[in-house]
N, C-alpha and C positions, 0 to 999 in steps of 0.2 A: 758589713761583713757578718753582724749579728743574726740579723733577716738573712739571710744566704742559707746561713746553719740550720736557724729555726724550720725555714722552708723547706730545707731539703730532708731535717727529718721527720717531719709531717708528710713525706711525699711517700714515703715506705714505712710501709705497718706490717710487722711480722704477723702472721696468719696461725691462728691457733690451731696447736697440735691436735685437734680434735674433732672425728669423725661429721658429715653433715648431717643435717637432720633431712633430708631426702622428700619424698612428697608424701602428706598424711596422706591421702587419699589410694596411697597405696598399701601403708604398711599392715605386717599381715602374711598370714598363711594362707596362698591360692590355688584350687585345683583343679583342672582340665580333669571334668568327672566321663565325657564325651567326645567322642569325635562323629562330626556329620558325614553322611557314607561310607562309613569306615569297610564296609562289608566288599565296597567295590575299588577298595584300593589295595595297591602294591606292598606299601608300608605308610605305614603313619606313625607320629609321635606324639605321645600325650605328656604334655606338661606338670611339674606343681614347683610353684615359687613359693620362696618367703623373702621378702622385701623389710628390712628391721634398718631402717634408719636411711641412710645412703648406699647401704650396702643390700644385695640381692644374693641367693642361692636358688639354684635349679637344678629337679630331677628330673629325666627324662625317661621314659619307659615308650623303647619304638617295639613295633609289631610289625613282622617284614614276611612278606610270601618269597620275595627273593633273596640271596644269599649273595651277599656285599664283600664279604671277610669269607677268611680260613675258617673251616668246618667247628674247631674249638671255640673260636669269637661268635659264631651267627646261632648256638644257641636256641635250634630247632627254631627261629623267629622270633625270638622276644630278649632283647636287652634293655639293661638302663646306663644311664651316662650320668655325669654330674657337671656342673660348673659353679664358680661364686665369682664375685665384682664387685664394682658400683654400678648406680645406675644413675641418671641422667633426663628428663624430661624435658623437651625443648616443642612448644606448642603443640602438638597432637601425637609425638613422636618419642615413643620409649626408646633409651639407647643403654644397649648392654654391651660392659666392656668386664670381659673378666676371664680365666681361664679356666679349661676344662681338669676336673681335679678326681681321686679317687672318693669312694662312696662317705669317706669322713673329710671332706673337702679339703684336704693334704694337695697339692700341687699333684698333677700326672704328668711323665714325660713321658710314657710307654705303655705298649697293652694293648689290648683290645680297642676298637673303636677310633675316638677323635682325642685327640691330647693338642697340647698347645694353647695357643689364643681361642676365645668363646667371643664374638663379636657377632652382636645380631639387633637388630631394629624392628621395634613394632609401630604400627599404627593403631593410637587408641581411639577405637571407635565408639564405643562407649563403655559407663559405670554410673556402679550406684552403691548403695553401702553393701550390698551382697553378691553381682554381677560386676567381673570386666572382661568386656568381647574386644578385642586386639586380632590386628591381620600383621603374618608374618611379612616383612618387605623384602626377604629374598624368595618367598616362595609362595606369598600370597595365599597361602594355610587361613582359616579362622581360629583365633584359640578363644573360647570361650571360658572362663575360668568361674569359680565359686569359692567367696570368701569362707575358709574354714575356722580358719581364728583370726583377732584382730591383735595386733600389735601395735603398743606404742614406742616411741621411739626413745630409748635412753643411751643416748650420745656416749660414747666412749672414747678416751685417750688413743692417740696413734701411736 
């Protein structure tokens, strides 16, 4: 009966209330300083992440020749968006899972633009301590990014 007890609470380890340390190789303040042929597209979106631990934040600043939204959101062509999550690395495959939030990363449920869930996948194609080139996997975008700051990761309580 002894061994029964011992065993079964060896079996379950309560998991520390405490954020993950996420992938070095990312952390860090990153920005899409470019877009390639941007001259010849419709709209495009330029990225900048910061990746601090497990956790991600993303702005977005699109340039649109056409007009998506009502006249007050489309903003003569140029908005920004935000999101934050976690992120996720599983062999070549960045996964962002986090929600679209206002410009101080507060939760959005309304407004202009995209509200709700932020779920997007990249393909890391490559990096290095200053360059990471990632292709969008729902839209097969290049984003090419430039390490602006580095960050290390200091774990915080949930």
């Amino acid at each position: 009966m002894l061994i029964v007890v011992i065993v079964g609470l060896s079996a379950c380890s309560r998991l520390p209330d405490i954020q993950g340390k996420g992938e070095a190789f990312l952390q860090g303040v990153w920005n899409q300083d470019s877009v390639a042929n941007k001259e010849q597209l419709q709209n495009y979106t330029q990225h900048k992440f910061k990746f601090t631990c497990d956790s991600f934040y993303v702005d977005f600043t699109t340039h649109s020749k056409v007009n998506y939204y009502e006249e007050e959101c489309f903003n003569n062509g140029l908005w920004k968006e935000y999101a934050k999550g976690t992120y996720q690395v599983r062999n070549d495959t960045l996964i962002l899972v986090g929600d679209f939030t206002k410009p101080n990363y507060k939760q959005k449920v309304s407004g202009c633009y995209r509200n709700g869930r932020y779920i997007t996948s990249f393909k890391v194609n490559s990096w290095n301590a200053e360059e990471l080139k990632m292709e969008n996997l729902s839209d097969q975008t290049e984003v090419k990014l430039n390490l602006k700051e580095k960050i290390t990761c200091v774990q915080k309580a949930l």
